[in-house]
N, C-alpha and C positions, 0 to 999 in steps of 0.2 A: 205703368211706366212704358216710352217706345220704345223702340229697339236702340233707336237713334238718339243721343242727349251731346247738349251743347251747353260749354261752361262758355261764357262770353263775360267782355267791362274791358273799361279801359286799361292800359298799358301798368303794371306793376302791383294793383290789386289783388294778387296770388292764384290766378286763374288755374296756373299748373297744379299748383297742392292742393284746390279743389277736386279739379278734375281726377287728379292721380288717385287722392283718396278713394273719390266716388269708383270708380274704377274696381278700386281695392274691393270695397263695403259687396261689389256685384260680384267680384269672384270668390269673394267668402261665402256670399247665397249661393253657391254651386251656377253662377252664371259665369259662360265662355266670354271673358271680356277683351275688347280691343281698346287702348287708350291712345286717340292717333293728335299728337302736335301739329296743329300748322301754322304756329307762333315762333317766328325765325327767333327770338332766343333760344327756344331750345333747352327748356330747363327739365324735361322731363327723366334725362340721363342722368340729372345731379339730383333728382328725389328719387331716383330708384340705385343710384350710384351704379349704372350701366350703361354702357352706351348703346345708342338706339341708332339705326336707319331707314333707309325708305321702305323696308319692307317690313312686316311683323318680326319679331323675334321675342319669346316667352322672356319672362320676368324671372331672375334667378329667383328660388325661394318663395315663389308664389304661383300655387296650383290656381288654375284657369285663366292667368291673365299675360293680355301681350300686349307690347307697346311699340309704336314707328312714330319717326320722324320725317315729315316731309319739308326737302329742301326747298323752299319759294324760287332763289335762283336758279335751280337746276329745272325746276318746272319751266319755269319764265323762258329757259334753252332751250329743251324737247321741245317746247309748244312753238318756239319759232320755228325749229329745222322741221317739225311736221307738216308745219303749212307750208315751207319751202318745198318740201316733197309733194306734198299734192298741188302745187300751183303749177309746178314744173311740168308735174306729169299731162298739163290742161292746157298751155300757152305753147306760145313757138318760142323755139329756141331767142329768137332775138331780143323778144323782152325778157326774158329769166332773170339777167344781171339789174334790170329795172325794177323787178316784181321784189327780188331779194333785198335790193334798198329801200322799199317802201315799206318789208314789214319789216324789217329794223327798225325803222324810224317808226312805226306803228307799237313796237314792243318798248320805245321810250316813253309812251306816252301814258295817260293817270289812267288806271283800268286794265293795263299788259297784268302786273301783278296778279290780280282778280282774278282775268280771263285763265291764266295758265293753272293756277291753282286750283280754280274750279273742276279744271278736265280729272285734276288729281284725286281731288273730292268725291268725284262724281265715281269713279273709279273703285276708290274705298267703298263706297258703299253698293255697289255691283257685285264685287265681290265678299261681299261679309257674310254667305250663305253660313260660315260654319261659328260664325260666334252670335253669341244671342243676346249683346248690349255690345254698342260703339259707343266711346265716348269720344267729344271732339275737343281737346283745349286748343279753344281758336285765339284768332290773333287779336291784337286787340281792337274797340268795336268799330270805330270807322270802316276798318278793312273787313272786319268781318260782316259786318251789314253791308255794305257792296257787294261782299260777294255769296250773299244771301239772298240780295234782292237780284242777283242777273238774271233766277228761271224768270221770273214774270217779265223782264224790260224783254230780255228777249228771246221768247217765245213769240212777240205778235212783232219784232224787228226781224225774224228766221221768216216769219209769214208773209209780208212786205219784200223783203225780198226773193221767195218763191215766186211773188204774183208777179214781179217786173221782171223777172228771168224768163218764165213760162208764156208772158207775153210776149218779149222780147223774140223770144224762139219761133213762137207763132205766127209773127208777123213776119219776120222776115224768110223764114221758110217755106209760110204760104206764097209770097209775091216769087220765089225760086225756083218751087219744085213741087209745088201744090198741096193741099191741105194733107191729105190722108201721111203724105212725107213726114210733113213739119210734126204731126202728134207722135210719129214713130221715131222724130229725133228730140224729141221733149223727154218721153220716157226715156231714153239714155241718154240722155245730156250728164253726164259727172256731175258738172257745178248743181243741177237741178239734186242730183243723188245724195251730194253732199250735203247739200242745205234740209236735206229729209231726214238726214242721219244726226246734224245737232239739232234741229226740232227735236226729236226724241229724247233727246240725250236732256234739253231741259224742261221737256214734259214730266220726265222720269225723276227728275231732280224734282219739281214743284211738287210731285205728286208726294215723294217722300217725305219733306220739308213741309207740308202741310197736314199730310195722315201721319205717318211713323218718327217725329220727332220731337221732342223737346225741349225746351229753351232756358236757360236759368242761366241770371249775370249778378256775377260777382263783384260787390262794390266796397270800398274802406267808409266810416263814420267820419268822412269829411265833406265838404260843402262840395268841391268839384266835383269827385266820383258820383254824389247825388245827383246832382246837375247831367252829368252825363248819364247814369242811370236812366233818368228820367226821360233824356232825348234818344235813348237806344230803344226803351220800350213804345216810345211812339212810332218811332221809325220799323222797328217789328210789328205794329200793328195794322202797319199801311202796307206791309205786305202780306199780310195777311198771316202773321204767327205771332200766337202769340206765347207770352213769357211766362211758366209754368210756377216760376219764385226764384226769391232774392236771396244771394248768401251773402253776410255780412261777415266780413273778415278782417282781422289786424286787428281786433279791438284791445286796446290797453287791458291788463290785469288789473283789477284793485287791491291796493298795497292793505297788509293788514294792522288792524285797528291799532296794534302797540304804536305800528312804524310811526316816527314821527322824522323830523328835518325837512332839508329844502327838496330833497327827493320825492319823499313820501310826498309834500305839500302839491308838488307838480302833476304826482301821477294822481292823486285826489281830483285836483281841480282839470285834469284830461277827462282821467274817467265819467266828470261830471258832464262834461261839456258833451262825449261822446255818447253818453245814456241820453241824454238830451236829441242827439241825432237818432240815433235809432229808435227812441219812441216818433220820431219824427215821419221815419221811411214806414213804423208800422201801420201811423195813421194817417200819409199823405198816399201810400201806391197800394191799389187793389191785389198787385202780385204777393203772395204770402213771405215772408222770414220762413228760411225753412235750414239756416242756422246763422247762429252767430258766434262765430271763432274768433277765441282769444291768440294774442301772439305769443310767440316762443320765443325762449331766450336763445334754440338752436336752430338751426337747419331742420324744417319738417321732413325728415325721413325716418326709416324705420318705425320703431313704434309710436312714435309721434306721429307717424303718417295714417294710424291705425287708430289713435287716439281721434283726429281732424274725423275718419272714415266714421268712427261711434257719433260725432257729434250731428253728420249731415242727415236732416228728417226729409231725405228725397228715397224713396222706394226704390230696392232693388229690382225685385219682381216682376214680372211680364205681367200686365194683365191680358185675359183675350178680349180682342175686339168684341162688342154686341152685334152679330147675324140677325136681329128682331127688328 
């Protein structure tokens, strides 16, 4: 298993009480685990029954695991005033109040979410030297495939525009003040510096996202979440990651054999209908079942959340890399 694992699916599938479990399951193996939300619900406070925020803080009652929440809005803030601050520090004073309306109007637009989150992301895992599993319960997968695929859009978008800034400079510092100039104001040009510094920043992401992570999305035994399943793991494969298995979750209990009435009749004929679906997922998606959790008549916490943790066949364990 990588360092790095991702619960993903669409929106109400139980992403959180996978994650949290798996979470659990690693720091029962004596692994250091972080479990980090960036699912603006926010449910990971009400399966541990503590509140979380943007920074790690240990889990009452549970040796090796920590868990944070990261705010989307608050990110989406800092990410604007940061680029306020370096655009300021770059322009003349007179367009500053221009520059500041334009990335407003640039932070309403489809992708502001993404971009600010990402920096956040990218950050968690920078710093994760001291725990030895991340877990990620991400949002759900629209958003989180956007903001999986931005290393690759752009990484060769940071490259494009190094090459028109650096021309840019070149040409017109040569026609100024002559060549040997222009390359000695290339090297310090800011905007030039800065766009060397997110190149990095999503080299470093791709690298991770494709060597130290992996992928498992969580879907319900119903017709849409399949469907969506189904177009998550394409879209993870077009970027080049892929989906390690499937947890199947919410599945109805079957009522026992005495039960009889309109109840019992209903959850018979669920059950059927749902056995049906998941012999379906196991022989239409090459990614493996690697559990199938039944639902609760409570709130999964506490040892119910320890119960979900026995049920997941996803390894806690480090493997090392092959050096051969």
């Amino acid at each position: 298993m990588e360092k790095f694992v991702f619960f993903g699916g669409k929106g109400g599938v139980g992403k959180t009480t996978v994650s949290s479990a798996y979470g659990l399951k690693c720091a029962r193996s004596g692994l250091k685990t972080l479990v980090v939300s960036t699912d603006p619900a926010h449910s990971t406070s009400d399966v541990f029954d503590q509140q979380f925020g943007d920074e790690p803080a240990s889990v009452e009652g549970h040796e090796n695991l920590w868990a944070m929440e990261i705010d989307p809005d608050e990110e989406v803030e800092e990410h604007m005033m940061e680029i306020k601050r370096t655009m300021s520090d770059q322009v003349s004073p007179a367009i500053v109040n221009e520059i500041d309306r334009q990335i407003e109007l640039a932070h309403r637009t489809p992708g502001a979410y993404e971009a600010a989150l990402f920096d956040r992301f990218v950050d968690v895992m920078r710093d994760s030297e001291e725990y030895d599993r991340v877990v990620f319960d991400t949002s759900p997968t629209g958003g989180t495939l956007r903001l999986l695929a931005l290393p690759d859009f752009l990484e060769g978008w940071i490259d494009r525009l190094l090459e028109k800034r650096t021309k840019s400079i070149d040409l017109f510092e040569k026609a100024a003040i002559g060549e040997r100039e222009a390359r000695r104001r290339a090297e310090n040009d800011p905007i030039i510096a800065r766009l060397r510094e997110r190149k990095e920043t999503f080299e470093f992401a791709g690298n991770v996202l494709r060597n130290e992570a992996a992928f498992f999305l969580v879907l319900n035994p119903d017709e849409l979440s399949i469907r969506e399943t189904s177009r998550a793991i394409e879209e993870l494969t077009e970027s080049g990651l892929a989906v390690s298995g499937l947890v199947i979750n919410k599945v109805t209990p079957k009522p026992e054999e005495s039960e009889d009435g309109r109840g019992a009749k209903y959850l018979r004929e669920r059950c059927r209908t749902e056995r049906e679906r998941i012999d379906h997922i196991r022989g239409s998606f090459d990614e493996p079942v690697v559990a199938v959790v039944e639902s609760r008549v409570e709130e999964v916490k506490g040892t119910l959340l320890s119960d979900v943790a026995d049920e997941l066949d996803v390894a806690a364990e480090r493997t090392p890399k092959s050096t051969g």
